[in-house]
MIROFI-879067 format. One record per atom (N, C-alpha, C, O, CB): x, y, z. Coordinates in pm, whole numbers, padded with zeros to 5 digits, always signed. Atoms other than C-alpha are relative to their C-alpha. Last residue first. Glycine has a CB too. Layout:
BEGIN
XYZ
...
% end
This chain:
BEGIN
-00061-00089+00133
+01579+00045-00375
+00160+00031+00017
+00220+00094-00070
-00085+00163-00013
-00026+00147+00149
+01376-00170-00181
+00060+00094-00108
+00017+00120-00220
-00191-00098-00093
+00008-00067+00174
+01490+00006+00133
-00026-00106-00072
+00019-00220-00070
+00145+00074-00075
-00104-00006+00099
+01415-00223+00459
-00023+00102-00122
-00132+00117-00177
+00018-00138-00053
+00013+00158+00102
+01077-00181+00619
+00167+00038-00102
+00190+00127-00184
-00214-00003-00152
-00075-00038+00111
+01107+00029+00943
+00015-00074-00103
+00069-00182-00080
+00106+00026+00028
-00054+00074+00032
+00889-00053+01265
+00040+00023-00149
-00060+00018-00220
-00060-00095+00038
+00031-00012+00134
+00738+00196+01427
+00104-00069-00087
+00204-00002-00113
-00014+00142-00035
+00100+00100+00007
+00728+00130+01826
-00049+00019-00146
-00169+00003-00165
-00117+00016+00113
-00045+00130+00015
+01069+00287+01838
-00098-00088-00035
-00066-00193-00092
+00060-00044+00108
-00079+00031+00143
+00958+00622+01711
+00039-00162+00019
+00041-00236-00079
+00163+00111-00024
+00069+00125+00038
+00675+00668+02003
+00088-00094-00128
+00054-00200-00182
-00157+00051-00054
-00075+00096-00078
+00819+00928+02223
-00060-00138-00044
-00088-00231+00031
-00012+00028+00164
+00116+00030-00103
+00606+01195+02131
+00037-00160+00028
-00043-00248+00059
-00179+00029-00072
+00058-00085-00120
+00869+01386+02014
-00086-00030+00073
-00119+00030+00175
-00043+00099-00024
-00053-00009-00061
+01050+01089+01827
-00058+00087+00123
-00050+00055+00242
+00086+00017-00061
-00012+00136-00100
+00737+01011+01655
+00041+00023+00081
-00034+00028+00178
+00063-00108-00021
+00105-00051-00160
+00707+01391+01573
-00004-00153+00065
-00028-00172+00184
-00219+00077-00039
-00033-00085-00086
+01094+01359+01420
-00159+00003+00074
-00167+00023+00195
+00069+00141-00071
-00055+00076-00094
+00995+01043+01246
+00030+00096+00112
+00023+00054+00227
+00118-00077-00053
+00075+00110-00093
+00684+01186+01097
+00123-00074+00093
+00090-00134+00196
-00090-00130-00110
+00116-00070-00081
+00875+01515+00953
-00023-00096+00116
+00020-00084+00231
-00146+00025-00090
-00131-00016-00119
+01212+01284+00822
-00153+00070+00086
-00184+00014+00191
+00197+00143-00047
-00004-00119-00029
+00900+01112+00595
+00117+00053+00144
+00127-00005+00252
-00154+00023+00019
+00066-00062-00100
+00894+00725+00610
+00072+00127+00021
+00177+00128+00085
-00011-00083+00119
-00024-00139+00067
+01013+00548+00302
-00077+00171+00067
-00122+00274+00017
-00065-00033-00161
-00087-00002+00076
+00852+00218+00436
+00035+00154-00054
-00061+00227-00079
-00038-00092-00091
+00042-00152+00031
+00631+00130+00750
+00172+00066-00138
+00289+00075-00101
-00007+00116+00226
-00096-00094-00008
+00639-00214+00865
+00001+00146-00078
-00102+00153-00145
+00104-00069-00035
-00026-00181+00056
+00392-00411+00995
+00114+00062-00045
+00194+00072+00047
-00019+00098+00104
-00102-00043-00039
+00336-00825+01129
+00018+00148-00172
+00017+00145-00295
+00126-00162+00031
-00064-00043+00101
+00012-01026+01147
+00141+00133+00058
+00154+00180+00171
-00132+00058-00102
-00107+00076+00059
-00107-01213+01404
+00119+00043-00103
+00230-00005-00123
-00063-00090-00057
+00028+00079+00088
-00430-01012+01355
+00153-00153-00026
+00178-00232-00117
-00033+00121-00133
+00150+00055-00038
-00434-00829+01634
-00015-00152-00086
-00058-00263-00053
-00138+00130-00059
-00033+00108-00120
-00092-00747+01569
-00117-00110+00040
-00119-00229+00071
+00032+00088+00142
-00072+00124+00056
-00196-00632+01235
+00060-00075+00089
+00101-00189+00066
+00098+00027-00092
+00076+00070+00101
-00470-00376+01373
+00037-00101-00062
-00048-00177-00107
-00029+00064-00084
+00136+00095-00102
-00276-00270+01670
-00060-00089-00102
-00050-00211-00091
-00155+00109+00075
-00102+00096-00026
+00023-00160+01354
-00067-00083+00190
-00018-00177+00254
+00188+00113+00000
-00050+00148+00103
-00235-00012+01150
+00057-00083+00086
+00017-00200+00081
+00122+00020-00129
+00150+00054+00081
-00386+00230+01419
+00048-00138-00055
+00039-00251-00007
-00064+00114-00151
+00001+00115-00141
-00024+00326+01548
-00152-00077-00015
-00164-00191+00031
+00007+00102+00189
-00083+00099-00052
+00012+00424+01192
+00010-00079+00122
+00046-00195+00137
+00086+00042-00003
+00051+00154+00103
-00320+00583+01177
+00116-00082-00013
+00087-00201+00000
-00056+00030-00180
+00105+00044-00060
-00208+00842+01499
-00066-00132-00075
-00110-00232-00019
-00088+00116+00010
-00048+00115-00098
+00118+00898+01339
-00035-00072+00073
+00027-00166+00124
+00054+00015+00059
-00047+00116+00114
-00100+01031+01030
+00086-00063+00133
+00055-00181+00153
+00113+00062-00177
+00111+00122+00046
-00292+01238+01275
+00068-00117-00053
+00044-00231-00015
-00106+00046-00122
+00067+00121-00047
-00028+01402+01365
-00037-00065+00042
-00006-00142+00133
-00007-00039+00005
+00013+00031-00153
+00011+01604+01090
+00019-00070+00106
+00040-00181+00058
-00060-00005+00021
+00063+00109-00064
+00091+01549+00713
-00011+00109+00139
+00051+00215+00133
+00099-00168+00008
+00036-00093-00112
+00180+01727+00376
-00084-00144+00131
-00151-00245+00109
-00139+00159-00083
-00073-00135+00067
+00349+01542+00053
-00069+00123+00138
-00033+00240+00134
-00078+00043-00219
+00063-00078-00090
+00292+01181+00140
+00089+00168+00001
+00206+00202+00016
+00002-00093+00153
+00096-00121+00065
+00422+01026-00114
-00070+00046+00063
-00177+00066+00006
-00077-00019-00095
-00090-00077+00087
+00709+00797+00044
-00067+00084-00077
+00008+00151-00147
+00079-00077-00081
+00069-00128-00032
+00468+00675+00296
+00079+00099-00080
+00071+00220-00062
-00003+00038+00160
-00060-00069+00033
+00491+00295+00201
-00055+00162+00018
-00170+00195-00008
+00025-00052-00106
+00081-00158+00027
+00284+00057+00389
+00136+00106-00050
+00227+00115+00033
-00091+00077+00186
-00093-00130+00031
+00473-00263+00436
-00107+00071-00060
-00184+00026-00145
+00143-00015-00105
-00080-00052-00055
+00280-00586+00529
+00054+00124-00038
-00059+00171-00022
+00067-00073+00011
-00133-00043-00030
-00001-00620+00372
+00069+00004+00120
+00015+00026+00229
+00009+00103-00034
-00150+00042-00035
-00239-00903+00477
+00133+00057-00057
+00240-00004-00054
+00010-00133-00031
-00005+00084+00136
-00612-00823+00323
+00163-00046+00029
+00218-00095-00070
-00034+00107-00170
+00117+00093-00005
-00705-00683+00685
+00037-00070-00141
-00017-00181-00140
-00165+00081+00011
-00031+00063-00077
-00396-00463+00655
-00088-00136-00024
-00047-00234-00088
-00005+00073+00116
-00148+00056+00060
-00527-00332+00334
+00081-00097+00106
+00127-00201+00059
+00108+00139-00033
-00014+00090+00108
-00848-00272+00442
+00114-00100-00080
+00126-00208-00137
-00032+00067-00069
+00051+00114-00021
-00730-00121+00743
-00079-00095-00072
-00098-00206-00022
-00045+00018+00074
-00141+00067-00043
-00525+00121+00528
-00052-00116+00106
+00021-00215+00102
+00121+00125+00084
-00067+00075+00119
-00820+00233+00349
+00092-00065+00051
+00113-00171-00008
+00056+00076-00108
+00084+00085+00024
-01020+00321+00690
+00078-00080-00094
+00098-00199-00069
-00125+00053-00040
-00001+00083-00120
-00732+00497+00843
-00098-00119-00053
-00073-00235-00020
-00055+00086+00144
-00176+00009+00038
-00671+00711+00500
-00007-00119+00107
+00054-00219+00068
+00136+00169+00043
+00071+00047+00119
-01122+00814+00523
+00202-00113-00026
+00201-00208-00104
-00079+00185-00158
+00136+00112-00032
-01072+00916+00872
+00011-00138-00133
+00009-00261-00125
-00194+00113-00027
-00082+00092-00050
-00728+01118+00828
-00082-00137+00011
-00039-00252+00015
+00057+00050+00132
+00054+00104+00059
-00898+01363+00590
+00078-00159+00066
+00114-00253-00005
+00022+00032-00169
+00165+00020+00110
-00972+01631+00741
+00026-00086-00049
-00081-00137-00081
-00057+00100-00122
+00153+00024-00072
-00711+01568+01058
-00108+00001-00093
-00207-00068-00072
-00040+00115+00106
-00025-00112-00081
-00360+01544+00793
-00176-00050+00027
-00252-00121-00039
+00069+00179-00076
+00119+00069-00112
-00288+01319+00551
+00003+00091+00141
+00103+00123+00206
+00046-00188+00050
+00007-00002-00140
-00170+01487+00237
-00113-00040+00061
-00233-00038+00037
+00024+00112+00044
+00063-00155+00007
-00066+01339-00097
-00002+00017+00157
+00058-00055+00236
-00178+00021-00085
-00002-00062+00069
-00002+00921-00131
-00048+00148+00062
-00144+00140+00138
-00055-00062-00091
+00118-00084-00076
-00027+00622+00115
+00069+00134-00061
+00177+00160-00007
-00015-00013+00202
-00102-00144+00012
+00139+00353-00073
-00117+00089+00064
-00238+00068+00064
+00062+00064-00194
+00085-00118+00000
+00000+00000+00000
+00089+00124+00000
+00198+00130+00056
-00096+00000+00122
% end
Protein backbone atom coordinates (compact mmCIF):
# COMPACT_ATOMS: atom_id res chain seq x y z
CA UNK A 1 0.00 0.00 0.00
CA UNK A 2 1.39 3.53 -0.73
CA UNK A 3 -0.27 6.22 1.15
CA UNK A 4 -0.02 9.21 -1.31
CA UNK A 5 -0.66 13.39 -0.97
CA UNK A 6 -1.70 14.87 2.37
CA UNK A 7 -2.88 13.19 5.51
CA UNK A 8 -3.60 15.44 7.93
CA UNK A 9 -7.11 15.68 10.58
CA UNK A 10 -9.72 16.31 7.41
CA UNK A 11 -8.98 13.63 5.90
CA UNK A 12 -7.28 11.18 8.28
CA UNK A 13 -10.72 9.16 8.72
CA UNK A 14 -11.22 8.14 5.23
CA UNK A 15 -6.71 7.11 5.00
CA UNK A 16 -7.32 4.97 8.43
CA UNK A 17 -10.20 3.21 6.90
CA UNK A 18 -8.20 2.33 3.49
CA UNK A 19 -5.25 1.21 5.28
CA UNK A 20 -7.30 -1.21 7.43
CA UNK A 21 -8.48 -2.72 4.42
CA UNK A 22 -5.27 -3.32 3.34
CA UNK A 23 -3.96 -4.63 6.55
CA UNK A 24 -7.05 -6.83 6.85
CA UNK A 25 -6.12 -8.23 3.23
CA UNK A 26 -2.39 -9.03 4.77
CA UNK A 27 -0.01 -6.20 3.72
CA UNK A 28 2.80 -5.86 5.29
CA UNK A 29 4.73 -2.63 4.36
CA UNK A 30 2.84 0.57 3.89
CA UNK A 31 4.91 2.95 2.01
CA UNK A 32 4.68 6.75 2.96
CA UNK A 33 7.09 7.97 0.44
CA UNK A 34 4.22 10.26 -1.14
CA UNK A 35 2.92 11.81 1.40
CA UNK A 36 3.49 15.42 0.53
CA UNK A 37 1.80 17.27 3.76
CA UNK A 38 0.91 15.49 7.13
CA UNK A 39 0.11 16.04 10.90
CA UNK A 40 -0.28 14.02 13.65
CA UNK A 41 -2.92 12.38 12.75
CA UNK A 42 -1.00 10.31 10.30
CA UNK A 43 1.18 8.98 13.39
CA UNK A 44 -2.08 8.42 14.99
CA UNK A 45 -3.20 5.83 11.77
CA UNK A 46 0.12 4.24 11.92
CA UNK A 47 -0.24 3.26 15.48
CA UNK A 48 -3.86 2.30 14.19
CA UNK A 49 -2.35 -0.12 11.50
CA UNK A 50 0.23 -1.60 13.54
CA UNK A 51 -2.76 -2.70 16.70
CA UNK A 52 -4.70 -3.76 13.73
CA UNK A 53 -1.96 -6.32 12.35
CA UNK A 54 -0.92 -7.47 15.69
CA UNK A 55 -4.34 -8.29 16.34
CA UNK A 56 -4.30 -10.12 13.55
CA UNK A 57 -1.07 -12.13 14.04
CA UNK A 58 0.12 -10.26 11.47
CA UNK A 59 3.36 -8.25 11.29
CA UNK A 60 3.92 -4.11 9.95
CA UNK A 61 6.39 -2.14 8.65
CA UNK A 62 6.31 1.30 7.50
CA UNK A 63 8.52 2.18 4.36
CA UNK A 64 10.13 5.48 3.02
CA UNK A 65 8.94 7.25 6.10
CA UNK A 66 9.00 11.12 5.95
CA UNK A 67 12.12 12.84 8.22
CA UNK A 68 8.75 15.15 9.53
CA UNK A 69 6.84 11.86 10.97
CA UNK A 70 9.95 10.43 12.46
CA UNK A 71 10.94 13.59 14.20
CA UNK A 72 7.07 13.91 15.73
CA UNK A 73 7.37 10.11 16.55
CA UNK A 74 10.50 10.89 18.27
CA UNK A 75 8.69 13.86 20.14
CA UNK A 76 6.06 11.95 21.31
CA UNK A 77 8.19 9.28 22.23
CA UNK A 78 6.75 6.68 20.03
CA UNK A 79 9.58 6.22 17.11
CA UNK A 80 10.69 2.87 18.38
CA UNK A 81 7.28 1.30 18.26
CA UNK A 82 7.38 1.96 14.27
CA UNK A 83 8.89 -0.53 12.65
CA UNK A 84 11.07 0.29 9.43
CA UNK A 85 10.77 -1.81 6.19
CA UNK A 86 14.15 -2.23 4.59
CA UNK A 87 14.90 0.06 1.33
CA UNK A 88 13.76 -1.70 -1.81
CA UNK A 89 15.79 0.45 -3.75
Amino acid sequence: MVVSGAVTLANVAAVLEEGRRHVDEGVRVIDLGEVTEMDSSLLAALLAWLRDAKAKQGELAFAEMPEALRTLARLYGVDELLPVAAASH
